[in-house]
N, C-alpha and C positions, 0 to 999 in steps of 0.2 A: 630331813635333819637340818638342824641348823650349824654353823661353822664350829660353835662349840662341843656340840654333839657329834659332827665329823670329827674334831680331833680325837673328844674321848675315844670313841670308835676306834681308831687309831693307835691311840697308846695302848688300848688293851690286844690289839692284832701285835704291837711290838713287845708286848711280855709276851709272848704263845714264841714271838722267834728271836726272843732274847734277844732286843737292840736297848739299847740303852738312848740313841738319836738314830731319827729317820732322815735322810731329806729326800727333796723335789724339788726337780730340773727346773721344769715350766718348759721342756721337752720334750720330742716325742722319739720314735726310735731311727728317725731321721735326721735326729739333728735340728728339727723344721724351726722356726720363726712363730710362723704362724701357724695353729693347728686347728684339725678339726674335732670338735665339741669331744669327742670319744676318747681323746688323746688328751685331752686338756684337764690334768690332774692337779694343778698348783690354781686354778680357775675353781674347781669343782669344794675345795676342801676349804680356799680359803674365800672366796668369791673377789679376788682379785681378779681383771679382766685385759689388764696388762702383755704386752707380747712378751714382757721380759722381766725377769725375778725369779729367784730361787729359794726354797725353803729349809730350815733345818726346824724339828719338833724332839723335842725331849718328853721327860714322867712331866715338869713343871712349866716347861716353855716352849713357845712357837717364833718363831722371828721370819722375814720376810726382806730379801736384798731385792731393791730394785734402784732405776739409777734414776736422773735429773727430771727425764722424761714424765714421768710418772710419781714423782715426791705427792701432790699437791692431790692428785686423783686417788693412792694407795692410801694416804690418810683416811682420805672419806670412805674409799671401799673397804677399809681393816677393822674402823669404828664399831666398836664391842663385841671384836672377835677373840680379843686377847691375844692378837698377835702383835709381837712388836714390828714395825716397820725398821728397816735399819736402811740407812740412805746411804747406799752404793756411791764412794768416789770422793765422799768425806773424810776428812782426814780424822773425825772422831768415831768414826764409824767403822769396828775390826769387821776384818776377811773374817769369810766361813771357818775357817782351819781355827784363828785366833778365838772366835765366839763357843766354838765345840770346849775346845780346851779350858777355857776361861770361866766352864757354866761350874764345874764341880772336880772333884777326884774320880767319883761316882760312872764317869761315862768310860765302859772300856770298850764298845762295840759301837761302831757306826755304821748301818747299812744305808744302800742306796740300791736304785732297779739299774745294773750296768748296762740297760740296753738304753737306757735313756739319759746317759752323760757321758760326752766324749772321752776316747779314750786318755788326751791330754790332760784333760779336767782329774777324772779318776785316779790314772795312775799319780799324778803331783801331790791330790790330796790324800789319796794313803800314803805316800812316803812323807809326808809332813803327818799327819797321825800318829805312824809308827814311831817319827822319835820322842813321842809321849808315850807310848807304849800303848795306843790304840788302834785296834784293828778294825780295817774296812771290809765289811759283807756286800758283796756284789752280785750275790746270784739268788735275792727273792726280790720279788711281785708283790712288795707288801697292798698295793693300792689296788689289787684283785681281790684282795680278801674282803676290802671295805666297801670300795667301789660298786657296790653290786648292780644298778640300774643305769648302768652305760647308755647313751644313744647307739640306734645301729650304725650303721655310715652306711650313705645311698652309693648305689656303683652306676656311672653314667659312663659311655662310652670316650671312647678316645677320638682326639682331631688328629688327622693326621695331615701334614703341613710340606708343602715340597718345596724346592729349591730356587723356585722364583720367590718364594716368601723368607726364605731360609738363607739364601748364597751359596748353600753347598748341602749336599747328599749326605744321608746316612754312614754310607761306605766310605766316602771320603773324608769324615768328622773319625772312625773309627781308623784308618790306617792313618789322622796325624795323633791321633791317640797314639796307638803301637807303636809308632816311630821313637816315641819317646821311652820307650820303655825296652833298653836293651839288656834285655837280661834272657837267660836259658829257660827258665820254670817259674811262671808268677802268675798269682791271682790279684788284679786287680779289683778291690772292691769298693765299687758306687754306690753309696746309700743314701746322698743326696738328692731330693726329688727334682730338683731343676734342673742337676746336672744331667740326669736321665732322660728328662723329655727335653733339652737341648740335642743331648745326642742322639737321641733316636727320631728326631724333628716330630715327637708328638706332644700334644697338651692334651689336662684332662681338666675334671670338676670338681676332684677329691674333697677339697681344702676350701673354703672363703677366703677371695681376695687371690688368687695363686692358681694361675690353668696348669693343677698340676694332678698326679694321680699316683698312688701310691705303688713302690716297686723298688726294688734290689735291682741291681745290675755287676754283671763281674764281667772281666774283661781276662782273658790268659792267651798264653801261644795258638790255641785252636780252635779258641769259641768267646763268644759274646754269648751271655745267657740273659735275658730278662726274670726276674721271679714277679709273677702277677697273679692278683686273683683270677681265679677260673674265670667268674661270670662277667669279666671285660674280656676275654680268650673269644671273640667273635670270628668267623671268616675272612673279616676285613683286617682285623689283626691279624692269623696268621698268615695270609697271603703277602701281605707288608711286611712281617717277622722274613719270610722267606726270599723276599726279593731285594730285602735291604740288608743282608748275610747275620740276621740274631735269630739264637733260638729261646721259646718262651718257657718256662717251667712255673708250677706253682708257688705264689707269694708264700707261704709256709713253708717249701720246700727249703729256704734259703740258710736257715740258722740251722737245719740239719746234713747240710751239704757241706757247708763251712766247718764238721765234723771228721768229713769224711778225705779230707787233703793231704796229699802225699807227705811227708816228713821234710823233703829237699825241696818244697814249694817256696818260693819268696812271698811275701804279704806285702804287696803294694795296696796303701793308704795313706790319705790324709788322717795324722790322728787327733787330728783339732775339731773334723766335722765327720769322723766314724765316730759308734760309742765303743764303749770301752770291753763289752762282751763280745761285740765283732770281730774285734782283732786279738784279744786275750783265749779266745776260743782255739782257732786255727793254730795261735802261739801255742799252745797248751799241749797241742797233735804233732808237734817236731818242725812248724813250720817257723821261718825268720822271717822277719819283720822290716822294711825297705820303706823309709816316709819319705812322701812326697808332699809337699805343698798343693794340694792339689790341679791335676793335669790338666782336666775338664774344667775345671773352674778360670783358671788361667786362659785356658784359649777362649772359653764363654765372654769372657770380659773384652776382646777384644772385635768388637764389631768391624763384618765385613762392610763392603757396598754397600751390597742390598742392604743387609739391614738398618742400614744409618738412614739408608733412601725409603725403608719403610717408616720407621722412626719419624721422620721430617712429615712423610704422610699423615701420620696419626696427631701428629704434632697440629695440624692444618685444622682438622675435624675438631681437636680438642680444643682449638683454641674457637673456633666457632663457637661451639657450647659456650666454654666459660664466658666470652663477648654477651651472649643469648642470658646466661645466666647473671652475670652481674647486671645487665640491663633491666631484668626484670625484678631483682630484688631493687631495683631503683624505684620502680614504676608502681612497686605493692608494700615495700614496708614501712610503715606509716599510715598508710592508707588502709590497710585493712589488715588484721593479726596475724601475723606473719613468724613461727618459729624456726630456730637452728633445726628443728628435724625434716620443718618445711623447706628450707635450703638445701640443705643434704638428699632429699628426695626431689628436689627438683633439680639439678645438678646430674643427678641419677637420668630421671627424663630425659632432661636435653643431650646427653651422649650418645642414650637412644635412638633417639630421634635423626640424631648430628650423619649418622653411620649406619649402615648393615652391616659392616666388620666392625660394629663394636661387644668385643665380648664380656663386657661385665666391670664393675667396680675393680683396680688394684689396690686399697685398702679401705677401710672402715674411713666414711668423711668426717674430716672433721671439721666444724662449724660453729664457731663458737662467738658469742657477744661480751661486751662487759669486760669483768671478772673472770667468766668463764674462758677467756682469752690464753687466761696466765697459766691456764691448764695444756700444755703442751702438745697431749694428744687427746683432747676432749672429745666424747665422740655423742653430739645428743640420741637421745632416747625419743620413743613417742610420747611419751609419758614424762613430764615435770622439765622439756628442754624451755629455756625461757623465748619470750617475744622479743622478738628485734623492734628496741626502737629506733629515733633516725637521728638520737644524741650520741648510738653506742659505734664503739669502735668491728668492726666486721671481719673477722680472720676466717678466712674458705680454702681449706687443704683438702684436696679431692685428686682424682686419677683416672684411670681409662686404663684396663686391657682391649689392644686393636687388634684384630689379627697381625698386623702389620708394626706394631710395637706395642708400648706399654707407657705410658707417664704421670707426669707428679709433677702438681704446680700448685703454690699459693700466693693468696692473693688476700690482702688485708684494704676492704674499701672504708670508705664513709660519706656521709648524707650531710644533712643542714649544719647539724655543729659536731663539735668532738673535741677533746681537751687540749689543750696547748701544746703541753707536753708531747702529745702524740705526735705532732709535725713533727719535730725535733726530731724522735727516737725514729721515726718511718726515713727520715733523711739520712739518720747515719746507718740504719741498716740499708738503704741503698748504697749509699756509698761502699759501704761492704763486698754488696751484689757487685757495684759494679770494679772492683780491685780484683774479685777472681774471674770478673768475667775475660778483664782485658792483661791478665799477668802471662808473659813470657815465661819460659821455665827449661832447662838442658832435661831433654827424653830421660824420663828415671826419676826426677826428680819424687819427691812423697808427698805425699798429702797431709803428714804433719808441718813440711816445710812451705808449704802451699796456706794454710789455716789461716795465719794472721794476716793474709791479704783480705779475707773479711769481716776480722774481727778490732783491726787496728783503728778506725775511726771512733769505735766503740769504746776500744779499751782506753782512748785519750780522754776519754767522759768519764772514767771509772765503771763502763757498763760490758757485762757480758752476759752472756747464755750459756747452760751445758750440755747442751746435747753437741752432735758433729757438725760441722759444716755442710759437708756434703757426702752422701751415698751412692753406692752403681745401682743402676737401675737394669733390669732384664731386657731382651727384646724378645714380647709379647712373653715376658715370665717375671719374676718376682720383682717386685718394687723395689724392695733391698737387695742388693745383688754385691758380693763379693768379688774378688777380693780390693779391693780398691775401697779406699776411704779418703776424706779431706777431714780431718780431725787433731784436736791436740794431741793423743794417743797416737805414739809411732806405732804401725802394724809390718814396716819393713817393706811396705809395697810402693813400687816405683810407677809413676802414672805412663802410662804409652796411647799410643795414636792409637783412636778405634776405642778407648774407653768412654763410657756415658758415666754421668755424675749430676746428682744434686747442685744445688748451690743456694743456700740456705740459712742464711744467719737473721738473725732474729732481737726482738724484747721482750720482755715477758715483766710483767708488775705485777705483783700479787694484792689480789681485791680491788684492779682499777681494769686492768686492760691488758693481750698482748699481742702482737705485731709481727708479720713474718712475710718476708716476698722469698719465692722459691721458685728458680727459672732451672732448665736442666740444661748442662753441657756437656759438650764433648770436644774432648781430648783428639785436637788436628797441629798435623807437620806445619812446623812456621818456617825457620830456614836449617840449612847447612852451614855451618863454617870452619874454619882452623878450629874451633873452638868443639864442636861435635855437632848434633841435631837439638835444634830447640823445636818446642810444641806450644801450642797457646790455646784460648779454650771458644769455639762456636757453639754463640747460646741458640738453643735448639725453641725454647719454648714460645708461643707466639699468644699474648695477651697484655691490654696496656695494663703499665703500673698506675699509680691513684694518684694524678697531679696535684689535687688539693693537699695532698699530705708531703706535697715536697718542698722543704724551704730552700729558694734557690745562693740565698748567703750564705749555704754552707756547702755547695756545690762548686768543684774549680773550672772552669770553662772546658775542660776536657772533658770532665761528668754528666756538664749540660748536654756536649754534645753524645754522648754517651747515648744519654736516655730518649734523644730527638733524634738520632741517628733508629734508635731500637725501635721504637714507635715508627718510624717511617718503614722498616722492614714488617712489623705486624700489619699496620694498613696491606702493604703492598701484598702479602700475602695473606690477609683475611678478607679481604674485600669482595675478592668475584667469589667467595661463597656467601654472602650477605645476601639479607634484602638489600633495598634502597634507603629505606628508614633505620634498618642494623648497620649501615656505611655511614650514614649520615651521623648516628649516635657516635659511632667508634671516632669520625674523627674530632668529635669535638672532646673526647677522652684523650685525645692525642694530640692537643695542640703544644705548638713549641714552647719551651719554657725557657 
């Protein structure tokens, strides 16, 4: 079927259960980011391919929220679906709530699948409903009825990961859980996939881009339960279930357990990343409800030792590759037909290659020339990606899962010529880079209050970007990693020592070019005073930036030294894994400016 023919399909499954509007998450019953093909319902119906966007469908209308990231890509992808695109974060652009209300008199029923939108989402949006006099249905599967030729999902086993890789033990990750948790009678409930294989120090295959594997986890006064499928239940897992104190039960078991809870139970949850049937379930059996921010997530964020000293490893390998890799798009494009999918797979290669602990891509590359630049998260295809030639501007956003961390680095090169403009705009987003690299801050400070350190050189030109500054990144687990942000959006989270982070401000021109260096930091103690504890930020990532693209008249001698200080730190640690002719290149990529 084609997108049109999926909706009709649709409308006529929402006359059989009387809804007047459908929507979809772009969710899965996780919460996840990224999901696998099975899960990816707002992908399947509308052939957006997006990690993020949500849908509302009525009898006459589809519409489609997605945010900056994806404007420019959701056009072309929505192109004679008849869906409207509605761009997330514009000011003419209404909230879901507004657009339901707004379509007609006609809409008295809204349903949604409650296992697949948080329970904060859910409950805000029925009670803004309800003072229209619109009721939210939360408990059908309408995308089962249509859905019918799902892929299956392959079940690969589990890595299980010990405490030289990790810093700390299963047992010891679970009682600074509990410690947190003083209460008489409570079920804590984990449905986040990262937060599970952090705590139980396993990774899986589940998912693309994400060593992650599917599973519940609950946490109470007497047990730690895992819910997993049977046919990851090997030997090797329960021997490890029993010696690291969880017990396993069946993945399906867990929405029928959550039935069966005592009345004076507490429901510890985050209800921002449970969904909204998880916790309104239990509620529903006599249980009370006790939100936490979440616990797991909070301490995930805060990297130990080892893992910063794993991180720095990976960091070494990765930066090998991308040396390897930009060298070689030097040496072939021009010279022989060279596309964005051929960069993206060689990129792939060289990580390979770089490592035996390298386990796989952390997202979809992105590689893009031109025009295609301004597309924020471009991801070529085999099929129709263009030629690089040695006029076009060159933006390369790629990653690595290591055993030993996880990273995300971009890099925007160029060849014989490139537009004028581009020096300009590639100077003031260094400058950018380098105000969050080297800003002092009192422990706590936020990420929203942190932002305009990369975006104020920018904004004195009238230029900005909308996506975030910066993101937390996992170790050896999700690329985007909570809670912690550097955004104009406050999220209330205060940055602390032992946090990783993006650092990533950008240009983007639509139909010419766009531009982005993305180094990752981390969050370390700088001093004590009368005043409190300040923090400041060690950049982690090790690759030169693109001197040709620097104009040094707009750099203040503190910047200069900035970037000839950072280039001496990447020699110094990219070198003894080099050839002689990989040294040789690098440092003429790295000479003083």
């Amino acid at each position: 079927m084609n997108v049109p023919e999926k909706l009709q399909t649709l409308r006529n499954a929402m006359i059989v259960q009387k809804l007047d509007c459908w929507l979809i998450s772009g969710s899965d019953v996780h919460q996840s980011e990224y999901l696998p093909e099975e899960d990816n319902e707002r992908k399947w119906i509308s052939g957006f391919t997006g990690s993020f966007g949500f849908m509302a469908i009525t009898a006459n209308n589809a519409a489609l929220w997605t945010d900056s990231r994806y404007y420019i890509q959701a056009e072309k992808q929505l192109a004679g679906s008849s869906i409207t695109l509605m761009k997330k974060g514009l000011k003419e652009t209404p909230e879901l709530f507004e657009w339901i209300i707004n379509q007609s008199n006609t809409i008295q029923t809204v349903g949604l699948d409650g296992y697949l939108f948080s329970f904060e989402y859910a409950d805000n949006l029925k009670n803004k409903l309800a003072k229209s006099g619109i009721t939210l249905i939360t408990g059908v599967k309408l995308l089962q009825h249509v859905w019918t030729d799902r892929p299956t999902r392959g079940l690969t086993p589990l890595l299980q990961l010990n405490e030289l890789v990790t810093g700390a033990t299963v047992r010891e990750k679970i009682n600074l859980i509990r410690g947190e948790l003083n209460l008489e009678q409570y079920l804590y409930l984990v449905t986040a996939l990262d937060e599970i294989a952090w705590l139980l120090n396993l990774r899986g295959n589940d998912i693309a881009y994400n060593p992650l594997f599917k599973a519940f986890l609950t946490i109470s006064n007497h047990a730690v339960v895992l819910y997993i499928s049977p046919e990851k239940t090997d030997k090797n897992l329960t021997l490890y279930a029993r010696e690291n104190g969880f017990i396993i039960k069946p993945y399906d078991d867990f929405n029928s357990e959550l039935n069966l809870i005592k009345p004076a139970t507490t429901i510890v949850a985050d209800i921002a990343i449970t969904s909204y049937n998880h916790i309104n379930e239990p509620l529903s059996k006599g249980g009370t409800l006790k939100y936490y921010p979440s616990i797991i997530r909070r301490f995930k964020a805060l990297k130990n030792s080892v893992e910063i000293a794993g991180i720095k490893k990976a960091m070494i390998t990765d930066g090998v590759a991308m040396v390897r890799l930009i060298k070689w798009c030097e040496e072939n494009i021009g010279i022989k037909p060279v596309t964005e999918y051929d960069v993206a797979k060689k990129s792939e290669e060289l990580r390979q290659n770089a490592s035996n602990e390298y386990m796989g891509p952390s997202f979809a590359p992105i590689v893009s020339c031109g025009e295609n630049g301004a597309i924020v998260h471009y991801t070529p295809t085999v099929h129709g990606s263009k030629i690089i030639t040695r006029d076009d501007v060159l933006l390369i956003d790629t990653g690595g899962h290591y055993l030993t961390g996880t990273t995300d680095i971009t890099r925007t090169i160029v060849f014989d010529c490139f537009p004028v403009q581009a020096k300009t705009d590639y100077t003031l987003v260094l400058k950018g880079v380098i105000g969050l690299s080297t800003v002092c801050f009192p422990e706590g400070t936020r990420g929203v209050q942190l932002d305009i350190m990369a975006r104020q050189a920018l904004w004195h030109c009238g230029i900005d970007y909308g996506h975030g500054t910066g993101h937390g990144i996992g170790h050896f687990l999700n690329v985007h990693e909570g809670p912690q942000a550097i955004r104009k959006e406050d999220n209330g989270i205060g940055l602390q020592a032992g946090m990783v982070c993006s650092n990533e401000p950008a240009i983007y021109r639509p139909g010419e070019y766009g531009l982005r260096i993305e180094n990752m930091i981390h969050v370390v103690p700088y001093k004590t005073t009368a005043f409190g504890h300040f923090c400041k930020m060690e950049t982690l990532t090790l690759c030169p930036l693109e001197i040709r693209l620097i104009d040094k008249s707009l750099l203040t001698e503190y910047e200069m030294k900035w970037v000839n200080d950072y280039h001496r730190m990447v020699v110094a640690q990219l070198t003894p894994h080099l050839t002689q002719n990989e040294a040789d290149w690098i440092k003429l990529k790295t000479i003083e400016i």
